[in-house]
Structures are given as C-alpha cells and as structure tokens.
MIROZA-366809 format. One record per residue (C-alpha): residue in one letter; z, x negated, y. Coordinates in steps of 0.02 Angstrom, whole numbers, plus 50000, padded with zeros to 5 digits. Each point is the difference from the previous one (the first is absolute). Example, Ala and Ser with C-alpha at 12.3 -4.5 7.8 and 13.67 -1.06 7.14 Angstrom:
// residues 2
A503904938549775
S499674993150172
This chain:
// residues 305
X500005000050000
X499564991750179
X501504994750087
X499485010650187
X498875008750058
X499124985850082
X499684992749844
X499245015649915
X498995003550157
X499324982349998
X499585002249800
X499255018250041
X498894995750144
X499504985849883
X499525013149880
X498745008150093
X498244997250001
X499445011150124
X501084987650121
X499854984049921
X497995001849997
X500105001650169
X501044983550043
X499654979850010
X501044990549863
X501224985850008
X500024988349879
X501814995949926
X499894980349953
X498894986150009
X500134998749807
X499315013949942
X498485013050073
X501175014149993
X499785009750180
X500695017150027
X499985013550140
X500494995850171
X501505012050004
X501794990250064
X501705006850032
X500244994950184
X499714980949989
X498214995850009
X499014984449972
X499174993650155
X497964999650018
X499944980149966
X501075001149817
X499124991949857
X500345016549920
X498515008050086
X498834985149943
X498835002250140
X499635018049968
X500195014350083
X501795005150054
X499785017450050
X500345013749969
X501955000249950
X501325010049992
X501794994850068
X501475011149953
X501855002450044
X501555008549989
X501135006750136
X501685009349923
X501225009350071
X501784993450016
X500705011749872
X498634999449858
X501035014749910
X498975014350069
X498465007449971
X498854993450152
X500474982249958
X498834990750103
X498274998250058
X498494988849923
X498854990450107
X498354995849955
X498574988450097
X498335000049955
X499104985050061
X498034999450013
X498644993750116
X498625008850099
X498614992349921
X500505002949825
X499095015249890
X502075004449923
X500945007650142
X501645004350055
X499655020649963
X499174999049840
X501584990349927
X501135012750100
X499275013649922
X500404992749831
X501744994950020
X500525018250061
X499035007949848
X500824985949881
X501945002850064
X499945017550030
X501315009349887
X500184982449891
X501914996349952
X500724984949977
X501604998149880
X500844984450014
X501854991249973
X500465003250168
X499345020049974
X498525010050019
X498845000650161
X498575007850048
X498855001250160
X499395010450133
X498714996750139
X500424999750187
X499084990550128
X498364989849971
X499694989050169
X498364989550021
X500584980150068
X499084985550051
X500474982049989
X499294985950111
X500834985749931
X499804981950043
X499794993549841
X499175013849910
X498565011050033
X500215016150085
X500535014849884
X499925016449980
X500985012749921
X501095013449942
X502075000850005
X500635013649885
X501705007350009
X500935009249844
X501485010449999
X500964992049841
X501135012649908
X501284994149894
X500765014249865
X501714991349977
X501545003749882
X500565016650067
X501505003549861
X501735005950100
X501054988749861
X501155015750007
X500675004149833
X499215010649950
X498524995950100
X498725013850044
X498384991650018
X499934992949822
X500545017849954
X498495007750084
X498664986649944
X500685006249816
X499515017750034
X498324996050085
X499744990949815
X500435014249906
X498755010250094
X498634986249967
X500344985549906
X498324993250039
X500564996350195
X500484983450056
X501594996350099
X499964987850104
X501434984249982
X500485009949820
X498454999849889
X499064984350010
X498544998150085
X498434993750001
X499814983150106
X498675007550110
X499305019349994
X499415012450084
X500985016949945
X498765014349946
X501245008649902
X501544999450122
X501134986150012
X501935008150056
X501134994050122
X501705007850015
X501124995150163
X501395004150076
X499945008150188
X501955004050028
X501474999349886
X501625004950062
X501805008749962
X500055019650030
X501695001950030
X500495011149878
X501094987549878
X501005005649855
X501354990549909
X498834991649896
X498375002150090
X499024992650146
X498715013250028
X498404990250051
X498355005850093
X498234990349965
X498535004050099
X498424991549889
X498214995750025
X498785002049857
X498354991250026
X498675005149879
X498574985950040
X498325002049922
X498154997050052
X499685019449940
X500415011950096
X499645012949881
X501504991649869
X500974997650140
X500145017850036
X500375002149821
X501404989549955
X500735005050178
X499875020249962
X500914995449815
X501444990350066
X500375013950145
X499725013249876
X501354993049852
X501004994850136
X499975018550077
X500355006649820
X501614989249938
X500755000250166
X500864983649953
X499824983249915
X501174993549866
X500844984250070
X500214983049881
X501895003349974
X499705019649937
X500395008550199
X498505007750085
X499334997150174
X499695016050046
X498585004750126
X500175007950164
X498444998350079
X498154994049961
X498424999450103
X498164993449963
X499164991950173
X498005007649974
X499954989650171
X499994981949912
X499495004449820
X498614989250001
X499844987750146
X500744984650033
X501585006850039
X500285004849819
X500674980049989
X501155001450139
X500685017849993
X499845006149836
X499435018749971
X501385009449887
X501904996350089
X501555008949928
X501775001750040
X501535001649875
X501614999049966
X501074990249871
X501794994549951
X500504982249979
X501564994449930
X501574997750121
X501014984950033
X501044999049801
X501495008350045
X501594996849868
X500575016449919
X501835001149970
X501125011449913
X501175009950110
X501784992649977
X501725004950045
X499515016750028
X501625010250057
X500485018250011
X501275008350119
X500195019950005
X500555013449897
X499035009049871
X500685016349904
C-alpha cells in the first residue's frame, strides 16, 4: 500500500497513457536507457541536467501539496499542479489539462495515512520568462483534496461502528470506508460508504447507571451512478424508517429520533463533503462504576401494634 497520497498520485499519473503520451521523458541514470515521464513532486530538474540528454524538456508537469493545519477533517488540503509547455510545440498546455481532469475525476486514493480523493477548482493559464530557460507556457490547476478520516466516537458503546454494521446487513456488497479494505486506487461505481460523526453530546437526562447520549451522523453513499446511488440511499432510509432503531455492540439500541435525505447534494460534488442521508439518535452509555453496598445498621424507633 503507498505510504501518502503523494506517492500514489505520483504512481497513478505514471499510470496513464493518455498523459504520459503527451509528455517529454527524463532519463533516470547514465547507466542504463531507462527514461520515464516528466511528472515530479515539487522539485524539478533544471533545463541543463544530463537527465534531459539534449532533448526536449517540455512539456512537464510539476505537482504539490498544500494541507491544512489539522489534517483530521474532510477538506484536508489543496493540490497544485503546473503544466509547463512552450508556444512553438504541437503538445500544449490544454490538451494535457483536459486529460488530467478526465483522469482524476472521481479517482480515490487509499493509502497508510487514509483515503483521498480530488475535486477540480481553478485552472489559471501562466507564463514564465526565465533567464535561463526559454519562455513557457502553461496551465496551474488547483484541487480541493478531501480526506475521509477515522470518524468512530471511541464511546463505549460507540455508535458509528454500530451503524456501519446495519448499513452491512442491508447490503453486504457495500464498502466502508477505514473498515473493509480497500482497493489502493478506484474509482467507486458501486458506492463506497463513509459514516461520520456531526455532533455527539450528553442530553441531560442521566439515570443512576446511564449517560443518555445524542449522535447526529452523516452517511455518504459515493458512487459514479447515480441511478445505484439512489438505490442503496432509498434502502438504507427505508430499513432505517422501519426498525426505528439499531442494535448497539454491547446489546442497547440507539434509538432514532430523526432522519432526513438531502435530494439537494445527492449527486454532485457535495456528496464528498456533506453526505446525503444524516440521522439523529439517542443511546445509553455506562456511568462512572459506582460501588453497591448493602445497607447496614439499619435501626427502627416507633411503636407497632
């Protein structure tokens, strides 16, 4: 499994002909022929490098990362890509543009550090007048990169694994994203899940024993169909309508109080960041262990006839 998602973006792009046909090559090592596409991960070689043996250096693509201070969260950071050409080439800027959209559109990418995917957001034509290096032209493209982190409360019991349980039982054939595993890069026809939390939080109405707990959830059913989309969404909401509640890990129920399908953002972008299906219920955890003693010294004063 790659390591981030640099690394399987890097071996993806790498992957794809329709880009790579379209690129010069760099050649690794002076001891071998072996040249591949001219795709690097912010640090570039400059026009001069023996790498380029006297060919043609354009065009390239430069990418980067920019992530958020506080990577657990859903828009996690942005990826920046630079498409370098020249004017007087037959291969430019656009017609690679047009392929990198098409290639990373609705492509996720599961990695050791989690599962990321991209949308589009800005594509800005540049030029570059260097004075070492010819002048350029090109393309800077600008992706929203969503994360879809660990979203489980660690209450015990905890809701969200409860609720990714009954989604299974529903249809076993859906993928849950960080439980089932995964492949290392796909692009979800039949949905992909993603349960989160939105708001967790005491009601107030303790017993004795019991913490009486709220969760407001997010179910995200992701899929390149809209048609199966619609689907799996209308069966979840429909079970979920008809049991009422959802049997916990430790035998309770979280019991639900209030459920709602967005139509809005069931099949845009959106889908990644909002989710379509939330619910709201309510659940008992275990209190603070309190020690049960027998009453003792128990003493009686009065008069009985």
């Amino acid at each position: 499994m790659f390591e981030s998602f640099e690394e399987a973006l890097y071996s993806y792009l790498l992957s794809c002909e329709n880009i790579t046909s379209l690129l010069t090559r760099w050649q690794l090592s002076d001891q071998d022929n072996k040249s591949i596409p001219a795709i690097f991960n912010i640090n570039y070689p400059p026009d001069n490098a023996e790498g380029w043996k006297h060919k043609i250096q354009y065009p390239r693509i430069v990418f980067y990362t920019q992530w958020a201070n506080d990577t657990d969260q859903i828009e996690a950071g942005s990826l920046i890509l630079y498409i370098h050409s020249l004017d007087n080439l037959e291969i430019q800027p656009e017609n690679i543009e047009k392929e990198i959209n098409n290639s990373l559109s609705d492509v996720f990418f599961n990695t050791l550090r989690g599962v990321f995917c991209c949308t589009w957001i800005s594509s800005e034509p540049f030029m570059i007048d260097g004075e070492n290096e010819p002048v350029q032209n090109g393309i800077r493209l600008e992706y929203q990169v969503r994360a879809f982190p660990d979203q489980y409360t660690y209450l015990n019991p905890d809701p969200i694994p409860a609720i990714e349980d009954y989604i299974k039982s529903i249809d076993n054939d859906l993928l849950i994203i960080n439980r089932d595993e995964l492949p290392e890069i796909f692009v979800p026809e039949y949905p992909v899940i993603y349960v989160r939390s939105l708001d967790v939080g005491n009601l107030g109405k303790d017993t004795y024993k019991w913490r009486i707990m709220q969760l407001h959830g997010a179910i995200h059913v992701i899929s390149t169909n809209p048609k199966i989309t619609r689907q799996v969404l209308g069966k979840i909401e429909q079970q979920a309508m008809i049991d009422g509640e959802i049997n916990l890990l430790d035998g309770g129920q979280f019991l639900i109080t209030d459920d709602r399908t967005n139509l809005q953002i069931m099949y845009g972008h959106s889908k990644l960041l909002d989710g379509q299906y939330e619910l709201t219920g309510e659940f008992g955890i275990n209190a603070v262990n309190r020690s049960e003693e027998r009453i003792k010294n128990i003493e009686v004063t009065g008069r009985y006839e």
